[in-house]
DOLO-679157 format. One line per 4 residues: number of its first residue (from 1); their letters; for each residue x, y, z of C-alpha. Coordinates in pm, whole numbers, plus 50000, padded with zeros to 5 digits. Example, Ala and Ser with C-alpha at 12.3 -4.5 7.8 and 13.67 -1.06 7.14 Angstrom:
1> AS> 51230 49550 50780  51367 49894 50714;
//
This chain:
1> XXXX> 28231 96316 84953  27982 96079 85077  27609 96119 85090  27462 95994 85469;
5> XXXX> 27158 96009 85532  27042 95954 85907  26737 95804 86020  26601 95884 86357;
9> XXXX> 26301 95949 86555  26016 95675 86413  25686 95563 86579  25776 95342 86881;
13> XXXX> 25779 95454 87256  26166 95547 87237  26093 95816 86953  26231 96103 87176;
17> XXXX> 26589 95881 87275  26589 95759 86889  26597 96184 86844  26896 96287 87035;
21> XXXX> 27085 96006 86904  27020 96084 86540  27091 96431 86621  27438 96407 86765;
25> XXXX> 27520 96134 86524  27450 96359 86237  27633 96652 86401  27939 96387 86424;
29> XXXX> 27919 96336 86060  27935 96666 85967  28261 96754 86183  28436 96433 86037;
33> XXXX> 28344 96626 85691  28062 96442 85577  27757 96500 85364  27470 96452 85574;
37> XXXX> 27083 96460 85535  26843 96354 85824  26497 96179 85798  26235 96167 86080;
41> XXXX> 26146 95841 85981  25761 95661 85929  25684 95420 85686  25500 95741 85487;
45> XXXX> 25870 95850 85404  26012 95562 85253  25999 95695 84868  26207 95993 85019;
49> XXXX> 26518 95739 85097  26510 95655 84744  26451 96005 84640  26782 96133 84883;
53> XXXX> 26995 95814 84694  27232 95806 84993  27545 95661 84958  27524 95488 85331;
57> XXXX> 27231 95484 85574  27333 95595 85989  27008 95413 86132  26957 95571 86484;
61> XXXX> 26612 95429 86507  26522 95218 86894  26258 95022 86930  25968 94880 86663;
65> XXXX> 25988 94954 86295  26375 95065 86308  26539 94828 86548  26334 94514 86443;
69> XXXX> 26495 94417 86066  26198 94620 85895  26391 94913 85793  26713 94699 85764;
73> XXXX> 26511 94456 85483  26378 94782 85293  26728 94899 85238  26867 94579 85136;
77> XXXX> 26589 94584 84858  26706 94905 84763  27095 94798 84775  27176 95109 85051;
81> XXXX> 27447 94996 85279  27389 95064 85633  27522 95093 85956  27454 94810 86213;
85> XXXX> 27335 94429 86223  27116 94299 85934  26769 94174 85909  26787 93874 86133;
89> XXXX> 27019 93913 86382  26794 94325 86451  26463 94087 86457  26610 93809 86676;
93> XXXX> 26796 94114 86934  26478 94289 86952  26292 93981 87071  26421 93915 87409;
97> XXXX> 26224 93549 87391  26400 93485 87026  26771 93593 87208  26676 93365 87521;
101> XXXX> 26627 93053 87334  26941 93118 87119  27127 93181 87397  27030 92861 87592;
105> XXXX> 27081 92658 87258  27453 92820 87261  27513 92715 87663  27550 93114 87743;
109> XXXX> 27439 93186 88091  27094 93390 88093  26838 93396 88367  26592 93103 88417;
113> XXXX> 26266 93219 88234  25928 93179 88165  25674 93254 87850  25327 93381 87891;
117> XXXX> 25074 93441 87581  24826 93672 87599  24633 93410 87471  24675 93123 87703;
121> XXXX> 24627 93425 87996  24317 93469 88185  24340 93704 88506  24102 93553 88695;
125> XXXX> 24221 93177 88680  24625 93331 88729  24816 93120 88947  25057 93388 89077;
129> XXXX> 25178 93140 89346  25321 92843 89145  25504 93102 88984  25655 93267 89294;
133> XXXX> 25747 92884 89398  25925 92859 89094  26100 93174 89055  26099 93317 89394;
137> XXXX> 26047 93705 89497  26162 93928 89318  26062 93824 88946  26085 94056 88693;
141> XXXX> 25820 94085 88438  25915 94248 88026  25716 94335 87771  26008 94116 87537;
145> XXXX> 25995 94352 87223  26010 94645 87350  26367 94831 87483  26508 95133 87738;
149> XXXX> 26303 94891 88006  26000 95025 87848  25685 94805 88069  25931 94636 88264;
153> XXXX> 25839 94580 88625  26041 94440 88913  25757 94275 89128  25842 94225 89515;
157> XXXX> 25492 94091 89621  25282 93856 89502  24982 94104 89486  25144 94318 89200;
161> XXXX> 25248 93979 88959  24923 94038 88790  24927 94363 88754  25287 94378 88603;
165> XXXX> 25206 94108 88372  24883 94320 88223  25077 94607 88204  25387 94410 87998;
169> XXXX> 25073 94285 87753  24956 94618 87656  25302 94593 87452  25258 94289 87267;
173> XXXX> 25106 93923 87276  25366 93838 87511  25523 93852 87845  25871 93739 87934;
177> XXXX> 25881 93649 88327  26256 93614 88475  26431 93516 88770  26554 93780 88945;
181> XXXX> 26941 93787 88974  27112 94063 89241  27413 94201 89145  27650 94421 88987;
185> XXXX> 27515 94548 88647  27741 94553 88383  27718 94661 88003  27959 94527 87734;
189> XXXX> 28040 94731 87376  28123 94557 87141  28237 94674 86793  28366 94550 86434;
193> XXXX> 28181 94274 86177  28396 93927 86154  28676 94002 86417  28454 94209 86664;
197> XXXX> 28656 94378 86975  28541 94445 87311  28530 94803 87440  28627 94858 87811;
201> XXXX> 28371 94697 88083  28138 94983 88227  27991 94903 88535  27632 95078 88579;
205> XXXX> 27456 95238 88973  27160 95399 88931  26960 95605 89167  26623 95412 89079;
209> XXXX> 26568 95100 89175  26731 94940 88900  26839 95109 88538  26526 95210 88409;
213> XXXX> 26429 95461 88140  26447 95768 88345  26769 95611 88456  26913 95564 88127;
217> XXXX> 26819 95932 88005  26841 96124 88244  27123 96313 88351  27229 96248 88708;
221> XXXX> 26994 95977 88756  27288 95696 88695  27662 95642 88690  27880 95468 88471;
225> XXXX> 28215 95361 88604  28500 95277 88329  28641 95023 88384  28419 94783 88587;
229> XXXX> 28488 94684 88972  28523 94371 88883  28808 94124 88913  29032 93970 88566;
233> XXXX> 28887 93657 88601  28543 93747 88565  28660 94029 88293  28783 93758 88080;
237> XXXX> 28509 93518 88111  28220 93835 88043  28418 93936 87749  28448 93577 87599;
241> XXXX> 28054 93534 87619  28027 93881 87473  28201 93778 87190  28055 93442 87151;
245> XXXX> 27695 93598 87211  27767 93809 86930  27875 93623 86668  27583 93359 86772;
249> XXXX> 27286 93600 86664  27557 93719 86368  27530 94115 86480  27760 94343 86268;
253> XXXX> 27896 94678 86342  27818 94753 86680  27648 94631 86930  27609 94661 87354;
257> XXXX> 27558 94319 87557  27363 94355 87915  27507 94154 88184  27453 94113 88615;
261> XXXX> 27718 93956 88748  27573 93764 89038  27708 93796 89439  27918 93428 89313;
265> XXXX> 28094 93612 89043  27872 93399 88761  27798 93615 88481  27411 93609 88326;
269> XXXX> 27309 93794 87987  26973 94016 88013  26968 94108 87645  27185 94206 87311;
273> XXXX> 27099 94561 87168  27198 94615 86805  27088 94944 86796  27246 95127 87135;
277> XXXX> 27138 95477 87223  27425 95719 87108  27311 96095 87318  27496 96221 87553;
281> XXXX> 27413 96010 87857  27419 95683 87647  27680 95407 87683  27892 95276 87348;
285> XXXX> 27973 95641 87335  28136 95642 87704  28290 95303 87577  28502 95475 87292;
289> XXXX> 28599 95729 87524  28725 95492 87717  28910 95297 87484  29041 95656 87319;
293> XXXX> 28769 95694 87019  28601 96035 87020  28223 96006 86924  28293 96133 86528;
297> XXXX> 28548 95886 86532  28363 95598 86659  28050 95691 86442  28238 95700 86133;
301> XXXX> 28432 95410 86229  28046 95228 86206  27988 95403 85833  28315 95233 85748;
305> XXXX> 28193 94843 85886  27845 94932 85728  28013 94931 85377  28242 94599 85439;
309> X> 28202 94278 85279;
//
């Protein structure tokens, strides 16, 4: 019987989601037979991975220190297979600047953007209006390491720019400013290591403004409609820029691809998440229901992928 060990929780802002995912992944595990253990995970516990000798690692970690390649590079040092992308293609899909520029370099659509350093910004010399003649109203404003829309504002009027932008910078050193697209918001699961497979389409309403982190976690507060209102031509094209998004940052496993498809019926990629929430509310798990995998199935399905060549 295998040994998995499950790493959840961590230090960054999605700790609590990070939680509930470990949780019901490990209580997946144990009804597909498994031997599980499961680690609330800090950098103090490292020796106890070792210690546990796991046969295979579940990493249910969002965010910084989890998400980002650091715990993916520990356990390749140790020679623990585990589930999801490795080092680089976790570090590039956590840095929404680092996707952006692959992206572009790969001709996939993504929204036009601009880069602001925290140390090239000063408040009081802002220009908030060659910005707004660039991009128009709204723009919308990330913190670009940081996930589950954490310090992401959707600014309407030029008089909150500046204040979104401080707020994104209390994240990081820098502050990803897009073009705002309206449309349909779509989310795209997509599964396996060199011959990856799309799960259905979901289609995403929320009752917030758009799907933010009370959105996402909350019960209630959004809807996800399987499969997608959309018609087979823009199906097609979504899934082949999944695919080919993908493969271009080399993800593994599993991963969920964020799309709006625009009032035109042009597609444009908001970001790649190689480690998607997995509670009860989250979406790869509604995407294997769709597509007839129960939850244990679909989890052990990524212990299986996490031990492939």
């Amino acid at each position: 019987m295998k040994k998995v060990l499950v790493l959840m929780g961590g230090t960054s802002e999605e700790r609590e989601v990070s939680l509930k995912s470990g949780q019901a992944v490990v209580k997946a595990l144990l009804e597909r037979g498994y031997q599980v253990e499961s680690l609330d995970f800090n950098p103090r516990v490292l020796s106890d991975i070792e210690k546990i000798k796991p046969d295979v690692v579940f990493i249910a970690l969002h965010g910084k220190n989890g998400e980002d390649g650091t715990v993916q590079g520990y356990l390749d040092l140790l020679g623990i297979p585990y589930t999801g992308s490795g080092v680089a293609a976790s570090a590039i899909g956590m840095d929404k600047i680092l996707t952006k520029k692959i992206l572009c370099y790969e001709g996939l659509p993504t929204a036009e953007f601009e880069i602001i350093h925290k140390r090239d910004f000063n408040s009081t010399t802002f220009a908030a209006k060659s910005l707004i003649e660039r991009f128009g109203l709204p723009i919308v404003v990330k913190p670009p390491t940081q996930g589950s829309s954490v310090g992401t504002s959707i600014v309407r009027n030029e008089n909150d720019l500046l204040k979104a932008i401080e707020l994104a910078l209390t994240f990081g050193d820098e502050v990803l400013l897009e073009r705002f697209i309206a449309g349909t918001e779509l989310t795209v699961a997509v599964i396996g290591n060199h011959e990856p497979i799309v799960l259905p389409i979901i289609e995403i309403t929320a009752q917030n403004e758009y799907y933010d982190y009370e959105s996402k976690y909350t019960p209630g507060m959004s809807a996800h409609i399987i499969p997608a209102r959309i018609d087979n031509e823009a199906r097609e094209l979504i899934e082949k820029i999944t695919i080919k998004a993908y493969l271009a940052l080399k993800c593994r496993g599993f991963s969920r691809i964020d799309f709006i498809l625009d009032q035109n019926g042009d597609p444009y990629i908001l970001e790649v998440n190689t480690i998607p929430g997995m509670t009860a509310t989250s979406l790869i798990p509604d995407a294997g229901r769709a597509a007839g995998i129960s939850f244990p199935e679909l989890v052990e399905k990524f212990l299986i992928m996490a031990e492939e060549e």
